[in-house]
C-alpha positions in Angstrom: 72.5 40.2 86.1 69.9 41.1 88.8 68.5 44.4 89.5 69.7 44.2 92.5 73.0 44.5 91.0 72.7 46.9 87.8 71.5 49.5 91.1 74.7 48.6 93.5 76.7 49.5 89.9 74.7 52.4 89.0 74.7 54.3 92.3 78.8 53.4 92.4 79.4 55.1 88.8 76.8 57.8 89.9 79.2 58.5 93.0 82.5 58.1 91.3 81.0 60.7 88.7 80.3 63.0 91.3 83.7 62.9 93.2 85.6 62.8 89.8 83.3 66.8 89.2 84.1 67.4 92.8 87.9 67.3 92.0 87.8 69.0 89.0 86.1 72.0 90.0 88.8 72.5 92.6 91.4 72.3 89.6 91.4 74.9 86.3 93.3 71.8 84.6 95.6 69.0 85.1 98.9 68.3 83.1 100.3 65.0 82.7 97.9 63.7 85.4 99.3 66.9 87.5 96.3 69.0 89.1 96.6 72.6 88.9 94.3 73.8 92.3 91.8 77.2 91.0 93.4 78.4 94.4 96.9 79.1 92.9 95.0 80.4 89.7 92.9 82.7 92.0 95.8 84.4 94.1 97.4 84.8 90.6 94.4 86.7 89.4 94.4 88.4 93.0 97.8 89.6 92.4 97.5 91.1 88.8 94.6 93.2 90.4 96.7 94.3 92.8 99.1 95.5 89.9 95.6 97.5 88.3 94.6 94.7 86.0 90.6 94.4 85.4 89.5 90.9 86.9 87.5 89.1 83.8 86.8 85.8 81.6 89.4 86.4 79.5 91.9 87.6 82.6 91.1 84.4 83.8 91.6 82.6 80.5 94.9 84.0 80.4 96.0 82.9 83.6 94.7 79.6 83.1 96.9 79.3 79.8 99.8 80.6 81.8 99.7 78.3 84.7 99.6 75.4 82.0 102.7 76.9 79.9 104.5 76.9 83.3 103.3 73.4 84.1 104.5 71.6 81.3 107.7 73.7 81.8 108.7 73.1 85.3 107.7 69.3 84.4 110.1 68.7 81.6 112.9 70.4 84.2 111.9 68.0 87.0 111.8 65.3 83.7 116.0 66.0 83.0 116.4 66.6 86.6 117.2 69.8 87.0 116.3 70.1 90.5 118.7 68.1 91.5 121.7 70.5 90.3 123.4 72.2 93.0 123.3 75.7 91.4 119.1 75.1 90.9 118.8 74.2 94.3 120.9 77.2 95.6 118.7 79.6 93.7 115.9 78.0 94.6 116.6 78.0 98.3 117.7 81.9 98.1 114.2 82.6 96.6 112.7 80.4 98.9 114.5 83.0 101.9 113.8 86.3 100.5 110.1 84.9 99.8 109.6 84.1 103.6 111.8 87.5 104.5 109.7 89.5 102.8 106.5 87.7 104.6 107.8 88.5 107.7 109.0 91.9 106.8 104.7 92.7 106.1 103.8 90.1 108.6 105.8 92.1 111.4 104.4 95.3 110.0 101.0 94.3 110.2 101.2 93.4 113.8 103.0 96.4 114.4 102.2 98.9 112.1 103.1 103.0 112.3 100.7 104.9 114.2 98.9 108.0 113.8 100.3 109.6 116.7 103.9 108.3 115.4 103.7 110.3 112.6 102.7 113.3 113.8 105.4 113.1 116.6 108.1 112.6 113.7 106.4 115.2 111.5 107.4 117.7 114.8 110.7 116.6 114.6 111.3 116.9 111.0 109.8 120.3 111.3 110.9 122.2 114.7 112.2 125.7 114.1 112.8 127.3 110.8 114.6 126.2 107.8 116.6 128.3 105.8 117.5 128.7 102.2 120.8 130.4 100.7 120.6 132.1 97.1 124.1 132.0 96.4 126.4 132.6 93.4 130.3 131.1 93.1 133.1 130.8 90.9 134.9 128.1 91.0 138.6 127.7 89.8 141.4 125.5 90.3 144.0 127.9 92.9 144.4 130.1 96.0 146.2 132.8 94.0 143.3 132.9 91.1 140.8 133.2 94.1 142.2 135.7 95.3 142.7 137.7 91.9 139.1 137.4 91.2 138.1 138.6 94.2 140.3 141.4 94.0 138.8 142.3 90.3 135.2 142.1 92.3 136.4 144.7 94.8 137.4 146.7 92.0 133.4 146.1 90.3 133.6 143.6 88.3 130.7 141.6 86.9 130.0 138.5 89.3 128.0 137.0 86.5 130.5 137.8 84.2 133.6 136.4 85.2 131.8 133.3 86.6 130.6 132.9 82.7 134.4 133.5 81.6 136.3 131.3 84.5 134.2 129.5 86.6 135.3 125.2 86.1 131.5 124.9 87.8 130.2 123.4 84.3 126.7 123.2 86.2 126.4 126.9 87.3 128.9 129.0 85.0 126.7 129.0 82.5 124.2 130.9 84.4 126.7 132.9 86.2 127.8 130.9 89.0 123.7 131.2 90.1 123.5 127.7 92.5 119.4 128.5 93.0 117.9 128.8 96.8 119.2 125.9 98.8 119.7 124.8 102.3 123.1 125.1 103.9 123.3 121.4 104.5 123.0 120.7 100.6 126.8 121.6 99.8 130.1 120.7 101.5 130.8 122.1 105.1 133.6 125.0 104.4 131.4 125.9 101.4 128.1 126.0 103.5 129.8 127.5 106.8 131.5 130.3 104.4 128.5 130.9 102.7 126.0 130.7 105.7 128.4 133.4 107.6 128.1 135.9 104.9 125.2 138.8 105.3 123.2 139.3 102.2 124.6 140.9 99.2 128.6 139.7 101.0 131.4 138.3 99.3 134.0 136.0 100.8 136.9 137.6 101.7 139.4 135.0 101.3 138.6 132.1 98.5 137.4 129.3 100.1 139.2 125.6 99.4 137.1 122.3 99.0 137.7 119.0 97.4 136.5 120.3 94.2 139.0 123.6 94.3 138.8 127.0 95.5 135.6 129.3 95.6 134.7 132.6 95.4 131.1 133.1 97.1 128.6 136.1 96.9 125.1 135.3 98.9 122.3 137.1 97.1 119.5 136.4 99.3 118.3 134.4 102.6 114.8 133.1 103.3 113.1 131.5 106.5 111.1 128.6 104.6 107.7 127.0 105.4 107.6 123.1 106.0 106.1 121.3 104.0 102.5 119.8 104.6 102.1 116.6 106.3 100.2 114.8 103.4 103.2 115.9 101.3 105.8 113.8 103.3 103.6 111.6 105.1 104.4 108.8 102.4 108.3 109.3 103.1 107.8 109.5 107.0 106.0 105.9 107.2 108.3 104.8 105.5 111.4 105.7 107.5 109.3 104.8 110.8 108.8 101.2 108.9 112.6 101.2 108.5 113.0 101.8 112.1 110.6 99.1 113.5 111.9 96.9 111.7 115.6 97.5 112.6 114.8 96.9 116.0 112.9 94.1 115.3 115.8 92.6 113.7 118.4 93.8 116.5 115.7 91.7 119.1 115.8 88.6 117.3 119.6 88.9 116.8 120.0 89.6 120.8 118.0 86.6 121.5 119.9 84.5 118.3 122.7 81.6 119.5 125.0 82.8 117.3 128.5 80.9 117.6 
């Protein structure tokens, strides 16, 4: 063998060496002659810190091991040909759609994200004029004519409190005598709310009022005007409806402009 040759063979092993440590530092390992690429290893990692995990040597020892317990797993289903089964593919393509939905869903919002200036518009709206709160009591039974009894023993002085104890069906506000806390109007069913909302403070209804749930007897205790709350309290839930909106009519554009037959 010449020199000549023992350098042609050298510099080719010296080169194959290389490539061969080239390709392996762009893989974390490779199953069955399978590669698994350090880029899905590092969006894994980049995913678990997302979730609060501390990136380390041992995080990514884990994830290594992980994404090599999945490899030889989703080999051996390829191996008895799962992926072939209709119902595998189906859930596969159904992932495969709410994967890519859900890309576009953040892709859309990136390009067209909620503004400063839109959520102090909506804060205005949520907020214009005064809220009011009811502090109401009410007994609750099951007919006109025991209503109308009970508000006939009121009228005569009665306990409130008391009877509600005794006779209210109300098991979630007899027990503290038909006391339903400070409220909004809009938090109970309209004849209750418009009844109760009409009454001056310290009034009882003169006539029991009916609902789906039976008939009521209603004494307002108190009223209060309300302060809103402060922006950085509901800022959180107000991007988040404004995200619901954009991308409503996001969806509406691309079904407008949809062949759909």
């Amino acid at each position: 063998m010449t020199p000549t040759y023992i350098g042609k063979s050298l510099l080719v092993f010296c080169l194959t060496s290389l490539c061969l440590t080239a390709v392996h530092a762009q893989n974390i390992a490779v199953v069955n002659g399978r590669p698994i690429p350090k880029e899905r290893a590092d969006l894994f990692i980049k995913e678990l810190e997302r979730q609060g995990q501390q990136a380390s040597p041992e995080l990514a020892s884990l994830v290594r091991q992980e994404l090599v317990d999945r490899e030889v797993l989703l080999q051996e289903a390829e191996r008895r040909g799962l992926p072939a089964k209709s119902e595998t593919r189906f859930q596969i393509e159904t992932a495969r759609t709410q994967i890519l939905i859900q890309s576009l869903v953040q892709d859309e919002l990136g390009r067209n994200p909620v503004t400063d200036d839109e959520i102090s518009q909506e804060y205005k709206r949520m907020t214009a004029g005064k809220a009011t709160e009811y502090r109401a009591r009410h007994i609750l039974v099951e007919s006109q004519d025991q209503a109308r009894a009970l508000i006939a023993r009121l009228k005569k002085g009665e306990s409130f409190e008391q009877l509600a104890k005794q006779l209210s069906k109300d098991p979630g506000s007899a027990g503290n005598g038909g006391d339903l806390d400070w409220a909004s109007a809009d938090t109970f069913v309209a004849p209750f709310s418009n009844a109760m909302a009409s009454l001056k403070k310290g009034g009882l209804t003169a006539e029991p009022i009916q609902t789906q749930f039976g008939w009521h007897v209603i004494r307002l205790d108190d009223i209060r005007e309300t302060a809103p709350p402060p922006l950085a309290e509901v800022r959180t839930q107000i991007v988040e409806g404004l995200q619901r909106q954009k991308l409503s009519t996001f969806q509406q554009s691309l079904r407008s402009k949809a062949s759909i037959k």
